[in-house]
C-alpha positions as a Python dict, from the first residue, in 0.01 Angstrom:
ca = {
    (1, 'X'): (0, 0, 0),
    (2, 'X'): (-152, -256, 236),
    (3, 'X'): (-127, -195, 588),
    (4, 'X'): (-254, -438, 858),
    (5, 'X'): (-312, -264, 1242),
    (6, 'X'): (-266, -414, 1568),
    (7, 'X'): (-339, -125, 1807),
    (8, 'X'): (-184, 158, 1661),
    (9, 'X'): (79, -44, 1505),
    (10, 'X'): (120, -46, 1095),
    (11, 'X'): (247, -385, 978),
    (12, 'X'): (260, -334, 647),
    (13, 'X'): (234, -679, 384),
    (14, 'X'): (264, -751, 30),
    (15, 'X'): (10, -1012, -96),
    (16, 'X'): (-31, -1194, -419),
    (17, 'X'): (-260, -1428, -579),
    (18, 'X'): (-615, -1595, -519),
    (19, 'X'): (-491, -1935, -466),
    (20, 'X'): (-781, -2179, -259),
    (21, 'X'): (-451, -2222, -24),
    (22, 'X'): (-231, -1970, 129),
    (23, 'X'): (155, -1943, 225),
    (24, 'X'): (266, -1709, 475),
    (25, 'X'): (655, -1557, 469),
    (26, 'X'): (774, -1457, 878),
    (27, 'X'): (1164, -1298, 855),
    (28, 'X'): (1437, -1359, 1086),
    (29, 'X'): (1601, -1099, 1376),
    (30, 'X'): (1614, -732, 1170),
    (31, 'X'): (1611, -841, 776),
    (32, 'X'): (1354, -677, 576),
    (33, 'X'): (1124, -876, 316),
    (34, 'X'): (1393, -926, 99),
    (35, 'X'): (1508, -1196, 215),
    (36, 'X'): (1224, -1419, 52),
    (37, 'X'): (1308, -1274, -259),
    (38, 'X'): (1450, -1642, -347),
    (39, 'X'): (1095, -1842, -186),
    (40, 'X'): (810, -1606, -305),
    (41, 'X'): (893, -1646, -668),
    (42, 'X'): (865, -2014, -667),
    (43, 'X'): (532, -2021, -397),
    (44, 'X'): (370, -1743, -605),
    (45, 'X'): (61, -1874, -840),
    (46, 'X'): (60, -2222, -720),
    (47, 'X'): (-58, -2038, -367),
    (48, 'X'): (-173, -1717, -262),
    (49, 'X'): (159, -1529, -117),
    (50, 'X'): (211, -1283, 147),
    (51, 'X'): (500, -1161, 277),
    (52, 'X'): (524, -931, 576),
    (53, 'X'): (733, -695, 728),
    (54, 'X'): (769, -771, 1096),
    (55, 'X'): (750, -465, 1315),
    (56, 'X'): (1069, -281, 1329),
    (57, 'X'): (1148, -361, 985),
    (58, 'X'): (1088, -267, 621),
    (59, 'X'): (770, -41, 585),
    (60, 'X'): (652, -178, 946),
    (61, 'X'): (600, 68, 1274),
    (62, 'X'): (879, 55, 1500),
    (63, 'X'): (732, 144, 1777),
    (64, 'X'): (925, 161, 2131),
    (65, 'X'): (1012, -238, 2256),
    (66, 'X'): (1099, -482, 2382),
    (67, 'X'): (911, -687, 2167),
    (68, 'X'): (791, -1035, 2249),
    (69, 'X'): (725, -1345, 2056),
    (70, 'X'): (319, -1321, 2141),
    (71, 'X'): (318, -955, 2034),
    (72, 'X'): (452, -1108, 1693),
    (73, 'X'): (148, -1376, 1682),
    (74, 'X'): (-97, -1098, 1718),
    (75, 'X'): (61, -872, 1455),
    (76, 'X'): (8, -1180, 1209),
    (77, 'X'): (-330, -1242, 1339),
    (78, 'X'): (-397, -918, 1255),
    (79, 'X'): (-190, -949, 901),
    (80, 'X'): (-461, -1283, 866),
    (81, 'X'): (-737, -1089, 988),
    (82, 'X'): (-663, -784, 701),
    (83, 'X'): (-632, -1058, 412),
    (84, 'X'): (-937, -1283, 486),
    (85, 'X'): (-708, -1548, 540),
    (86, 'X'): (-852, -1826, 729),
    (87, 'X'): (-583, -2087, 706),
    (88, 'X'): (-241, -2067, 662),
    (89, 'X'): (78, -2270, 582),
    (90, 'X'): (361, -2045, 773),
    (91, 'X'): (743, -2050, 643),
    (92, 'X'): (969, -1850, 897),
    (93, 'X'): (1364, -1784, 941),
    (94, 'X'): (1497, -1787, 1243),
    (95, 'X'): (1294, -1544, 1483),
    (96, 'X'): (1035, -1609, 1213),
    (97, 'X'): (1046, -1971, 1295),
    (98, 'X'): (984, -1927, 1661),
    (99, 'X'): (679, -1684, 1567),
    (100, 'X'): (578, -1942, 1376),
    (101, 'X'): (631, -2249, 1654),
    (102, 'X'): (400, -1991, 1864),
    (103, 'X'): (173, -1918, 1620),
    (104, 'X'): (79, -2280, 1578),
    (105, 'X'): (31, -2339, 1944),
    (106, 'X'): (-163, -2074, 2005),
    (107, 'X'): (-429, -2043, 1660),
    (108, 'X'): (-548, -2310, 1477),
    (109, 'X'): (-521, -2160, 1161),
    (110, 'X'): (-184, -2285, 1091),
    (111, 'X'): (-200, -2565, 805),
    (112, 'X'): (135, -2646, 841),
    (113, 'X'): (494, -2490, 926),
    (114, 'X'): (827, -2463, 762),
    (115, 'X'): (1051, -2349, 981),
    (116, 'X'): (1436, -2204, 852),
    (117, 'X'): (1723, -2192, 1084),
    (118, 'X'): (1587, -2198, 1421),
    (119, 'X'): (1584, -2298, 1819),
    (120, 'X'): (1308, -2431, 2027),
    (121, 'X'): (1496, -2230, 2235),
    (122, 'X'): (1722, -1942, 2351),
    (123, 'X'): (1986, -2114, 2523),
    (124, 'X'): (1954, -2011, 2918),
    (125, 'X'): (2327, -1913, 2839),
    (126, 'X'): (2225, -1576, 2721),
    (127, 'X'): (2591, -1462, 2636),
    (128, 'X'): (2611, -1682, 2418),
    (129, 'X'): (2289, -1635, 2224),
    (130, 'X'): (2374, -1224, 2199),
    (131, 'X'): (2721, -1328, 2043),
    (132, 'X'): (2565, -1534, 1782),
    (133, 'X'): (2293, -1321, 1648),
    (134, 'X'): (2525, -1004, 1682),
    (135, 'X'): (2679, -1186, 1404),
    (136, 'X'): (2359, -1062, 1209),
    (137, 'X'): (2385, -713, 1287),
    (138, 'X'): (2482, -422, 1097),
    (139, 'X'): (2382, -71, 1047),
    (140, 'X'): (2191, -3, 756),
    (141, 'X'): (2425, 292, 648),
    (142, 'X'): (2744, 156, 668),
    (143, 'X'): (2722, -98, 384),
    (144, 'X'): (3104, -255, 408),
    (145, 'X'): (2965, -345, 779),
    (146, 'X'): (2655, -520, 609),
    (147, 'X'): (2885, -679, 368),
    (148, 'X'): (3062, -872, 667),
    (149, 'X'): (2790, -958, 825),
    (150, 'X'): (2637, -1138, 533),
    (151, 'X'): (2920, -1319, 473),
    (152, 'X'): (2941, -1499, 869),
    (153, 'X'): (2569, -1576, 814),
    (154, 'X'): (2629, -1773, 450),
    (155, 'X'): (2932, -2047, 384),
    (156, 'X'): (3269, -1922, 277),
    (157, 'X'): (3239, -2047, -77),
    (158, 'X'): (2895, -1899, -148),
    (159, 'X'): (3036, -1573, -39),
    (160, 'X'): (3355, -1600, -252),
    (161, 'X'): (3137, -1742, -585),
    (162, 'X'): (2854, -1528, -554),
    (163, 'X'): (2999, -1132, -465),
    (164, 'X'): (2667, -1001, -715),
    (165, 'X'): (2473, -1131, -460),
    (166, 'X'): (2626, -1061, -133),
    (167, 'X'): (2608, -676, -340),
    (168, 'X'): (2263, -667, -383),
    (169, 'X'): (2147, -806, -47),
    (170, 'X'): (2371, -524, 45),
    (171, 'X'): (2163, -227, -115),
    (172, 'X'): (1849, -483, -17),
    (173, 'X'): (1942, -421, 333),
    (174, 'X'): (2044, -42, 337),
    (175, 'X'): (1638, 3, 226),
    (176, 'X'): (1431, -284, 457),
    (177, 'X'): (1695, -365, 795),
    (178, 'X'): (1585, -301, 1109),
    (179, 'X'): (1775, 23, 1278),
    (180, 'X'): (1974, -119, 1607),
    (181, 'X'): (1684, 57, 1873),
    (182, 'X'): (1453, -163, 1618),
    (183, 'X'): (1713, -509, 1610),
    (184, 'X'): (1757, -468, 2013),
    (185, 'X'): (1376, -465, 2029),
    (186, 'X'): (1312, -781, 1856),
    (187, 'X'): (1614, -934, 1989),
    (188, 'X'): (1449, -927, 2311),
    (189, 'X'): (1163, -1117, 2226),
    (190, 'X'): (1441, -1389, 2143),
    (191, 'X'): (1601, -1387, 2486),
    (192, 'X'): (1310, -1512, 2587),
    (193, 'X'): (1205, -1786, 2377),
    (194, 'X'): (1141, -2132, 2490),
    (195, 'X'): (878, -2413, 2391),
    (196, 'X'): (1138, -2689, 2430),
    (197, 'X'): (937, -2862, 2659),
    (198, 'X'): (594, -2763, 2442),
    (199, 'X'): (636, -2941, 2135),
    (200, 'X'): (421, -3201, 2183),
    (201, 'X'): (143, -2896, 2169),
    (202, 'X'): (255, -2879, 1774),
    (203, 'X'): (66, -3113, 1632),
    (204, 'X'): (75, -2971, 1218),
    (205, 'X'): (296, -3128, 1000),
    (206, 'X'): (666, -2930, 1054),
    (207, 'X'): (956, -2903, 819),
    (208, 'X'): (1279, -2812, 986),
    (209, 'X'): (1527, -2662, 728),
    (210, 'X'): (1864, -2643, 839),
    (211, 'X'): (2210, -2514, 733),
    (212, 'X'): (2459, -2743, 863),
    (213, 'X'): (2695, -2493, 853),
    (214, 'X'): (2477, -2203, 1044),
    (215, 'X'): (2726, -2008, 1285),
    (216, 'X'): (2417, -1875, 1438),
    (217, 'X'): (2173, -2129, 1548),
    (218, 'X'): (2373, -2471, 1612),
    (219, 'X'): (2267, -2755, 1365),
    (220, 'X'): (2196, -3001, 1652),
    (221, 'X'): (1902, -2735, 1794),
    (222, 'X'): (1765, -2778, 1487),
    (223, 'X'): (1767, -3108, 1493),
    (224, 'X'): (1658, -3148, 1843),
    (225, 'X'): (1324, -2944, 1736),
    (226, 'X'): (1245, -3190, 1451),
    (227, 'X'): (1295, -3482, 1641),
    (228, 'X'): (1049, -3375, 1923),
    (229, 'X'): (786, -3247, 1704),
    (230, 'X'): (500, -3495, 1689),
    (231, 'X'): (509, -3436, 1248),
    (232, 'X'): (834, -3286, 1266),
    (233, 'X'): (1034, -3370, 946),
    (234, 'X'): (1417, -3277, 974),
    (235, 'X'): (1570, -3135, 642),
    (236, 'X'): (1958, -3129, 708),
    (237, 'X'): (2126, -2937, 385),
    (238, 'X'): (2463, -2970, 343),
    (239, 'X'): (2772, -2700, 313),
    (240, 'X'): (2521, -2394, 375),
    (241, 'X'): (2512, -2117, 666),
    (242, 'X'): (2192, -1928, 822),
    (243, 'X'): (2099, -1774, 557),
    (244, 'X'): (2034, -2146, 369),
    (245, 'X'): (1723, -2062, 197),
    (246, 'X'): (1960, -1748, -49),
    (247, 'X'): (2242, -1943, -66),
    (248, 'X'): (2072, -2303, -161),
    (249, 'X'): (1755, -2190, -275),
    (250, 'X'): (1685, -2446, -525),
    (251, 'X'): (1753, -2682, -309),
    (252, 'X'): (1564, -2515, -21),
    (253, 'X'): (1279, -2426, -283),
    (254, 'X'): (1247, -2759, -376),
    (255, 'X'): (1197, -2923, -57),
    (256, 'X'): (983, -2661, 46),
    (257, 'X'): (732, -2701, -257),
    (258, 'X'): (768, -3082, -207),
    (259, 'X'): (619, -3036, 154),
    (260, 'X'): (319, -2743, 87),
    (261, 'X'): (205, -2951, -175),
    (262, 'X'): (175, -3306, 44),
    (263, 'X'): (42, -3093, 297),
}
C-alpha cells in the first residue's frame, strides 16, 4: 500500500493512472476517502488520480493534534513529493477546500482548484462554526448516529429517495471516519482558518461548487469566496446540501470535468 511520510507521519494515498496531467482529491472535516467514490470514477483515465487520506482518517496516522491547515499543505507536499507529481489540479470538500485555498498560496504547483462546500473563513463567531460542523459528526460505531448525521449534511429528498445510499455511506464510514480525538484534531485547524482578506494571492483559475442548501457552510460564504477570487468561477447548484458532490454528482461531475479540461 502506498504510504507518503511527513516526519513520522503515514499519509497513506491511492493513485491511479499515467495521465500527462494530474487531479488531486483533499476530504472534508473526519470523512474517509470514500467520499470521492462519486468524482474519482469519472476523473480516472482522462487524468492521473490520487486520492488521499488526510491525517486522522482512513489508513492515515492520527497522531496527537491540534492540527493546522499548514500541517495539511505539507502532508500533501509530501503526498506530491512520493508520486513525482509536479503539478497538480486540487478538488477539496470543505476542510479540503481550505487546504486547498492554502495550498495554492503557498506552492506553485497548483494548476488549478475546485473547491466543494467551503469558507474563506471560520466565522470569528466560533459557536457558531462548532454547531455547524458538529452536524458532521458521528462515531464510527454507532451507525444509526452516522445515519443522522448524513442525512443534515444532504437535502431532505435525497435522503428520503436514496436510503441504499445513505446505507452504504453508512458501512463506508464505520471503516474510513475519523475517531472524535481524530475529528477534534482537525476541527481545530478549522477554527482557525482565514484568507478572506488573501484572495487576491490566488491567482489559478478557481471553481467554487456550492450546495445551496448546505446547513453547514452558508451558501453566501461560498459565494463571497468566488466573487473575490481573481479566476474565481461560482457554481451555485440547486436543491442540494454539503455533501453536493454524492447527492448531485452528475451534475457536480459534469461541471467539474467541464473546468479540468479548459484548464
Amino acid at each position: 500500500m502506498p504510504y507518503a511520510s511527513n516526519d513520522d507521519v503515514q499519509l497513506y494515498y491511492e493513485m491511479d493512472g499515467d495521465a500527462e496531467q494530474a487531479v488531486v482529491f483533499l476530504g472534508d472535516l473526519g470523512y474517509g476517502a470514500w467520499q470521492w467514490g462519486w468524482q474519482y470514477p469519472a476523473v480516472a483515465g482522462q487524468y492521473t488520480t490520487v486520492v488521499m487520506d488526510l491525517r486522522g482518517t482512513g489508513k492515515s496516522d492520527s497522531p496527537a493534534g491540534p492540527y493546522t491547515i499548514s500541517t495539511f499543505v505539507d502532508d500533501l507536499i509530501s503526498v506530491l513529493s512520493d508520486t513525482e507529481i509536479t503539478s497538480t489540479h486540487l478538488v477539496g470538500a470543505g476542510l479540503g477546500g481550505m487546504v486547498g485555498l492554502a495550498a495554492t498560496r503557498m506552492h506553485a504547483r497548483v494548476t488549478s482548484l475546485t473547491t466543494i462546500g467551503t469558507a474563506p473563513a471560520a466565522t470569528a463567531r466560533k459557536r457558531n462554526v462548532d454547531s455547524n460542523l458538529e452536524m458532521l459528526w458521528a462515531s464510527p460505531s454507532d451507525r444509526e448516529a452516522l445515519a443522522e448525521s448524513v442525512e443534515t449534511a444532504v437535502s431532505s429528498s435525497f435522503y428520503d429517495r436514496h436510503p441504499d445510499v445513505v446505507d452504504r455511506i453508512v458501512e463506508w464510514r464505520v471503516d474510513e471516519d475519523a475517531s472524535r480525538p481524530a475529528w477534534e484534531s482537525q476541527l481545530a485547524a478549522i477554527r482557525e482558518f482565514d484568507v478572506a482578506d488573501l484572495l487576491y494571492e490566488i491567482t489559478v483559475p478557481t471553481l467554487v461548487v456550492h450546495g445551496m442548501s448546505d446547513a453547514v457552510w452558508s451558501p453566501t460564504a461560498g459565494e463571497q469566496l468566488a466573487s473575490e477570487l481573481p479566476r474565481g468561477e461560482w457554481a451555485p447548484v440547486e436543491n442540494a446540501g454539503h455533501l453536493v458532490h454524492i447527492e448531485a454528482s452528475k451534475i457536480v461531475n459534469d461541471i467539474l470535468i467541464g473546468f479540468l479540461n479548459e484548464h
